[in-house]
N, C-alpha and C positions, 0 to 999 in steps of 0.2 A: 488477477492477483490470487496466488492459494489462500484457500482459508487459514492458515498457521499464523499468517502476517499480521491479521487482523489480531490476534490475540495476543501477541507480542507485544512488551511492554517497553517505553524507552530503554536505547542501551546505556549506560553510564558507566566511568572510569571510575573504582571503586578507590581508587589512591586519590584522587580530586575529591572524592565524596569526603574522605576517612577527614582530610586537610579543610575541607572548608567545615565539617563539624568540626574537629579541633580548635580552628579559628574563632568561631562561633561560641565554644565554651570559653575559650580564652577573653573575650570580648565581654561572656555576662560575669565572669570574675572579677576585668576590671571595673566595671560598674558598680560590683558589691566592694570593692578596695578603696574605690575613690568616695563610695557612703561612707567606709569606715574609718580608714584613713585622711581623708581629705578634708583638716581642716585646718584652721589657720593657729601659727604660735599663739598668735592674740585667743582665739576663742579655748585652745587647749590648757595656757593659763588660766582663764576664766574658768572654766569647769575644774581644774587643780584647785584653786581659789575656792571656789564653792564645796570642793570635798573636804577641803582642808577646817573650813568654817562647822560643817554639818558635823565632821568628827569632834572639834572640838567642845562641842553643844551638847554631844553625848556623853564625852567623857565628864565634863562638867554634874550631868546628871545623877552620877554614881556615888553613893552615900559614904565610901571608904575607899582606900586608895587601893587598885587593883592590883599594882604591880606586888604590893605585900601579899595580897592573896595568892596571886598566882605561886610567889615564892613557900607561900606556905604549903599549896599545893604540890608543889615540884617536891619538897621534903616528903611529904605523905605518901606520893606518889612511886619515888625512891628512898625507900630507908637505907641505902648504902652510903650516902654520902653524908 
C-alpha cells in the first residue's frame, strides 16, 4: 500500500453532507417551535387569563387616571393641535 493512502481521510459526497446538516438544523428548530409554540388552547387561555389579571392589578395601583395624562401629554407634546 503507498504511503499517501494512509493519510487520506474518508471520502464523502459533500451534497449528502450539505442536506443532512440542513436536516439537522431543521430538526433543532423544530424542537425550539414545538417549546414555543406547542401549547394547548386550554393553557394559552390560562396564561391570557393570568396577564389579563396581573394588568389589571397594576392599573388598579395608579393614583389618577392615565389615559387624562397621557392626553395631557400628547397636548404638550404637540402644540399644533
Amino acid at each position: 500500500m503507498p504511503p499517501y493512502e494512509e493519510a487520506m481521510g474518508d471520502v464523502i459526497n459533500l451534497r449528502q453532507a450539505r442536506k443532512a446538516r440542513a436536516r439537522a438544523e431543521k430538526a433543532e428548530q423544530a424542537v425550539s417551535n414545538r417549546v414555543r409554540f406547542g401549547r394547548t388552547k386550554a393553557q394559552r387561555l390560562a396564561e391570557a387569563a393570568e396577564d389579563k389579571r396581573t394588568k389589571d392589578a397594576l392599573e388598579r395601583t395608579f393614583r389618577e387616571d392615565r389615559q387624562n395624562k397621557r392626553d395631557d401629554n400628547q397636548v404638550k407634546n404637540n402644540p399644533d393641535q
